[in-house]
N, C-alpha and C positions, 0 to 999 in steps of 0.2 A: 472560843465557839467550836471549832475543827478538833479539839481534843473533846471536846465534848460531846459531838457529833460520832467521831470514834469509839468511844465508851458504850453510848445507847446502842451503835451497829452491831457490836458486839455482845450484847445484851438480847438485841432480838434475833440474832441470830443464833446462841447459844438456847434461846427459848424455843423457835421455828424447829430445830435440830432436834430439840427434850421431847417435842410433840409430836414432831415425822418417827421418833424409836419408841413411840406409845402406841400400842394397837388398841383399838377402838373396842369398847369394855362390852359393845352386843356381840360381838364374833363367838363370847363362850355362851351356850345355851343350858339356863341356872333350872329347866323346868324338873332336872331330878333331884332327889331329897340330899342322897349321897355322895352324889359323884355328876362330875359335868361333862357334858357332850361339845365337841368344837365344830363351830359349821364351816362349810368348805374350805371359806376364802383363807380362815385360820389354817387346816390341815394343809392347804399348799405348800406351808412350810418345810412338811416334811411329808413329802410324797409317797413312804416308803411306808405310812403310816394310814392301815383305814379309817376311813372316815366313823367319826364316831365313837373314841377309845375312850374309857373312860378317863379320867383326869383326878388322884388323890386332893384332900381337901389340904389345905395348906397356906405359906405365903403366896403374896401373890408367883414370885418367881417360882415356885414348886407348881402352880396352875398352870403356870404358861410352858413349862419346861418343853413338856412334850408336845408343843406346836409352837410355840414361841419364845424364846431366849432373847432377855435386853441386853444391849450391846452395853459393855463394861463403862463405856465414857457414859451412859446417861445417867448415871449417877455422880459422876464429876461434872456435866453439865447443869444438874438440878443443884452443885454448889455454889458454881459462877452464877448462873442467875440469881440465886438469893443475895451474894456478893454483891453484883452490881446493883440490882432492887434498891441494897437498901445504901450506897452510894447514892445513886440518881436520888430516892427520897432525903438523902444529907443532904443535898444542894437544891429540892426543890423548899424545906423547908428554910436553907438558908436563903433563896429566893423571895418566899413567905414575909420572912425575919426584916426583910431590907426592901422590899416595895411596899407591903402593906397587905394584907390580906385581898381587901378589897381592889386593887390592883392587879393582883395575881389572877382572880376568879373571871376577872375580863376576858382573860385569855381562852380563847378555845384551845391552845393546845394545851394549855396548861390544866386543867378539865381534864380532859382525853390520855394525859400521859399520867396524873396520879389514880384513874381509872385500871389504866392496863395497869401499874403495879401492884393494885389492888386485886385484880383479878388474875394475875399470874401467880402471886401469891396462893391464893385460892387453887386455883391449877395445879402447883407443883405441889401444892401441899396436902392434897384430896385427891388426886386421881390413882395411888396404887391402892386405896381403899374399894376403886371401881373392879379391881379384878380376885378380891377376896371372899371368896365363899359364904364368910360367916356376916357378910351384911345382907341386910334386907332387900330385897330387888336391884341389885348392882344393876340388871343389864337396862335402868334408866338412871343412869350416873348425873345428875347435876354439872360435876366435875369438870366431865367432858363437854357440855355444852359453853360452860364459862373458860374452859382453853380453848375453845374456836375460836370466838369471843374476842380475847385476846391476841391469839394472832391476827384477828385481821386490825385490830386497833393499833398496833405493833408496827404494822407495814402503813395504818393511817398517818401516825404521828413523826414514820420516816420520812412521809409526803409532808407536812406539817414543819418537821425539820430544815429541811432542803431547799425549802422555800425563801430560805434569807439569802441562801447564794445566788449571784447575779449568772452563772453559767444556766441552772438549774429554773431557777425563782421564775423567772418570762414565762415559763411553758405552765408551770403552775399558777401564775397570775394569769395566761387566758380560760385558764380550769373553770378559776372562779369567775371570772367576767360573765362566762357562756354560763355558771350555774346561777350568778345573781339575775341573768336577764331569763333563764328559764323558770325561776321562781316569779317572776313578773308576769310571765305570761301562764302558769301554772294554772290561776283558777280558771282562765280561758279553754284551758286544756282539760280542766276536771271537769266541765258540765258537758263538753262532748261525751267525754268518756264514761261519765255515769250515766246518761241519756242511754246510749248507745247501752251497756250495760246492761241496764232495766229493762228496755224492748227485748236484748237477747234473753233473760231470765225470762219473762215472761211466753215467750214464742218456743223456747227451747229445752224448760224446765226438766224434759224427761232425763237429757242428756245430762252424762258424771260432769263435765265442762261448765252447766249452765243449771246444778243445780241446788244451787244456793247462790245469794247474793254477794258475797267474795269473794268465791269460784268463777261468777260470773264477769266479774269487776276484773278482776287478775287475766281472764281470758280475753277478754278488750283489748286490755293494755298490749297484750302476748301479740290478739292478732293485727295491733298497729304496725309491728315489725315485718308483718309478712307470713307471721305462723298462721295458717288458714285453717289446716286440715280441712279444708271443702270436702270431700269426698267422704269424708267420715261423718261431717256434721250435718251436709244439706243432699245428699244421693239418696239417702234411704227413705222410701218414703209409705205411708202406712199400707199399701197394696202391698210391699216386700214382707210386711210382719206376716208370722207363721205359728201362732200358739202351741202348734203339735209338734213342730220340729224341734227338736234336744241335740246339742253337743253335733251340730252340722256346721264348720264353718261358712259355710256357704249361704246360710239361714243370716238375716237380719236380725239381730237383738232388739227386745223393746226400746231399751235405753240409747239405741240409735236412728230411733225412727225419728225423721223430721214430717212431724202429722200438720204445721203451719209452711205448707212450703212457697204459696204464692207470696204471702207478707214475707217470709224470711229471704226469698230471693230479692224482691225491692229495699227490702232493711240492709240486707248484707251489701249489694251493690252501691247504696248511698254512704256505707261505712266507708267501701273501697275511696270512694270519690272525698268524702270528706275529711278522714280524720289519714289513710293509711296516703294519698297524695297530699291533700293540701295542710293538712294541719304536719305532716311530716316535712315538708319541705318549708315552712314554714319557720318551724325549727329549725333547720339549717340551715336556711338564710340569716336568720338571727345570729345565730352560732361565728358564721362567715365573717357576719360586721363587727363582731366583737373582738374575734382576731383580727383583725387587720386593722383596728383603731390599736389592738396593742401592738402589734409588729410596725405599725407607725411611732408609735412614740417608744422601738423598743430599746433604746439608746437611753435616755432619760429614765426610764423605768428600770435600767440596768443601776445608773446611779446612783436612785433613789433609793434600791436596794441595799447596794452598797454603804449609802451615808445610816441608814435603818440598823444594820447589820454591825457597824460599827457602833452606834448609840446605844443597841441591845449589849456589846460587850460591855461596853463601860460603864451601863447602869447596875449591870450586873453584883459590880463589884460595891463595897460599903464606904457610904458615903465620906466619911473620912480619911477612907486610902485613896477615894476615886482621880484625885486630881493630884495628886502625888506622882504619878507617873508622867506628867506630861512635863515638858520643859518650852518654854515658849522662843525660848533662844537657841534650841537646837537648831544645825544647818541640816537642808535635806537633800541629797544630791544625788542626783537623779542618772541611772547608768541607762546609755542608750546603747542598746546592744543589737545582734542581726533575730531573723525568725529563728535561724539554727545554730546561734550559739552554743557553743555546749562549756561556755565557762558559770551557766545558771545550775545553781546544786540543785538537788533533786525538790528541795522545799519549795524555791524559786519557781522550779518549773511548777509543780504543782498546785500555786498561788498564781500564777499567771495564768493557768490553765481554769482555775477557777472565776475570775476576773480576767477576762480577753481583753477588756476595753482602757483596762492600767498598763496594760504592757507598752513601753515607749519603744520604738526604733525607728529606726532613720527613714525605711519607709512609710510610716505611719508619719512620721513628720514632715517628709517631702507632699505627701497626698492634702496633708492639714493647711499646708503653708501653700501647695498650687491652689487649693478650695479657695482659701481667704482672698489670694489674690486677684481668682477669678470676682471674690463678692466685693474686691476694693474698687477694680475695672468698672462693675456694676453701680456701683457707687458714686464712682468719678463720670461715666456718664452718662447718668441719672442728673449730677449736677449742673452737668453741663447743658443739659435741654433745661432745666428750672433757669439759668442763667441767660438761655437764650428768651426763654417766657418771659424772664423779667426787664431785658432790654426791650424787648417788646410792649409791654405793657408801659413801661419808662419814657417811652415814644410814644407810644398814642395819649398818653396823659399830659407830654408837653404839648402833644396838637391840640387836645382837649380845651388847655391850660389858654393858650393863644386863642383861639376862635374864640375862648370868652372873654380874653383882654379885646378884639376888635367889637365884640357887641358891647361892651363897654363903653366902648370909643364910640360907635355910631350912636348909643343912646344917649352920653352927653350930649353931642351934635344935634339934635333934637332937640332934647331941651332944652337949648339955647336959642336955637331958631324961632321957638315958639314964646321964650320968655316963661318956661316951664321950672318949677323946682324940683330938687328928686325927694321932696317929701310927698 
């Protein structure tokens, strides 16, 4: 799992590095027949050069020359990553081969990571077509949108990864805790927000903010955080508008006149109170409980990890080698060593360091063995008051026991006096 986790890191990292030494295919401006224009952020490069030069038609590096030069490794990195690509897809197909298809497709990450190889692929193998003259509208590269794409799926399924280690895994197991219980309360949360929404569109329509209905929906959302811009959206009011006045900063635009400003002030103010206090904090109190149900059981869910993370290695493997490796008579013998040993090799440390809760030493055993003893104490007297309840109860049942042998006794005596049977 750890070599293989190594591999992928290397993989998107060599990919993250292909796509920081790629400049972003609008910087050249394609609007002349013969020759291309570089806008600023490009000419930065070379300072020494005015803005504007023209640029020969060519490969892509003969475009870039005279504002931008690829560093010699990105093309040794555009080979490692097809390398590794298509390693990772050898072992996701033999993954394939050996659970089942249907097995496989279960997996979100496994979804997620034959994605990103599919679209880096795409990437590495389409984007110096974005800086070549002789294509059609280069400066809306496809290319470049599906390498964004990919990097952040890259750092997704590193999250995705990491998540089997018991160091790591805890902090990503409250991720998802807090995201399953926010999806639980989500449609709670979406009819505030479209509510809210729809009043703002219709009250504020004039405004760029509010004026269309996913502008408007987006802007909600925004100003749940605290983005307000009050002063831009509810100060201006239609006495400021000024038809005559041109290019006065000073002049209110139409597009910022707030012409509903008594309903917008009572709308905005129940926003403040509903959605940006209580439905916020709401959220976070959720958020709260759900960590601390997992930092409660964080010991056990470290475990669980661990026994997971071991069953993923072995299932890994085909089914006919899978039990081949284990021997049932092997002895296992356990070295108890200090925190700062240093006779642990660098692997040692690094496995321990990943797994804190396997590590043995003397003080982790001293702390286990005072714990138990205190819960054996507790134990033994715990017993000892049931022991005393029960000599207790053992006594009042012999009194019990007698006072009904004498009613016994006086009720023969009766009926004998009387000549009474005890039918």
């Amino acid at each position: 799992y750890y070599l293989n986790l190594l591999v992928y890191i290397i993989f998107m990292f060599c990919l993250n590095i292909y796509a920081f030494d790629s400049p972003p295919p609008y910087s050249v401006d394609f609007s002349f027949a013969n020759e291309s224009r570089v806008f600023p952020s490009c000419v930065g490069n070379r300072p020494e050069e005015p803005i504007g030069v023209p640029i020969l038609e060519g490969t892509s590096q003969d475009i870039w020359s005279d504002c931008y030069i690829f560093p010699p490794i990105r093309d040794n990195l555009g080979i490692i990553c097809y390398i590794l690509i298509a390693f990772r897809l050898l072992l996701e197909f033999l993954e394939i081969y050996t659970s089942g298809i249907l097995s496989y497709i279960q997996e979100v990450a496994n979804i997620l990571e034959i994605a990103l190889y599919a679209l880096s692929i795409l990437f590495l193998n389409g984007i110096d077509t974005c800086y070549d003259l002789t294509v059609t509208n280069p400066e809306h590269c496809w290319e470049w949108d599906v390498g964004a794409t990919a990097i952040l799926l890259s750092w997704m399924v590193l999250i995705l990864f990491i998540r089997k280690t018991p160091v790591f895994g805890i902090y990503i197991l409250m991720f998802v805790s807090v995201m399953k219980t926010f999806f639980q309360f989500l449609f709670i949360f979406a009819l505030f927000i479209f509510g809210f929404a729809l009043t703002f569109y219709m009250l504020l329509q004039n405004q760029v903010p509010f004026d269309s209905l996913p502008k408007s929906v987006m802007k909600t959302i925004v100003m749940m955080i605290g983005e307000f811009e009050y002063e831009g959206i509810f100060e201006n009011f239609p006495e400021d508008y000024d038809p005559t006045c041109n290019d006065d900063p000073d002049c209110a635009e139409w597009n910022s006149i707030n012409f509903t400003s008594k309903v917008s002030y009572v709308i905005f103010c129940s926003f403040i109170i509903v959605v940006t206090i209580v439905i916020s904090n709401i959220l976070v109190g959720l958020a709260v409980d759900d960590i601390k149900g997992v930092q409660e059981s964080a010991i056990l869910q470290r475990q669980a990890m661990k026994i997971r993370l071991a069953l993923f290695a072995e299932y890994k493997l085909p089914h006919s080698y899978r039990f081949s490796l284990f021997d049932n008579n092997r002895k296992h013998v356990v070295k108890i060593g200090s925190e700062d040993s240093i006779l642990f090799s660098w692997y040692s440390r690094f496995m321990k360091w990943i797994d804190r809760d396997s590590r043995v030493t003397r003080h982790k055993l001293k702390t286990l063995l005072s714990e138990k003893e205190d819960e054996l104490d507790e134990v033994w007297e715990e017993m000892h008051k049931l022991d005393g309840q029960i000599k207790e109860i053992s006594s009042e049942i012999g009194d019990v026991s007698e006072n009904v042998q004498k009613m016994s006794r006086m009720l023969a005596r009766l009926l004998e006096q009387h000549n009474l049977s005890e039918e």
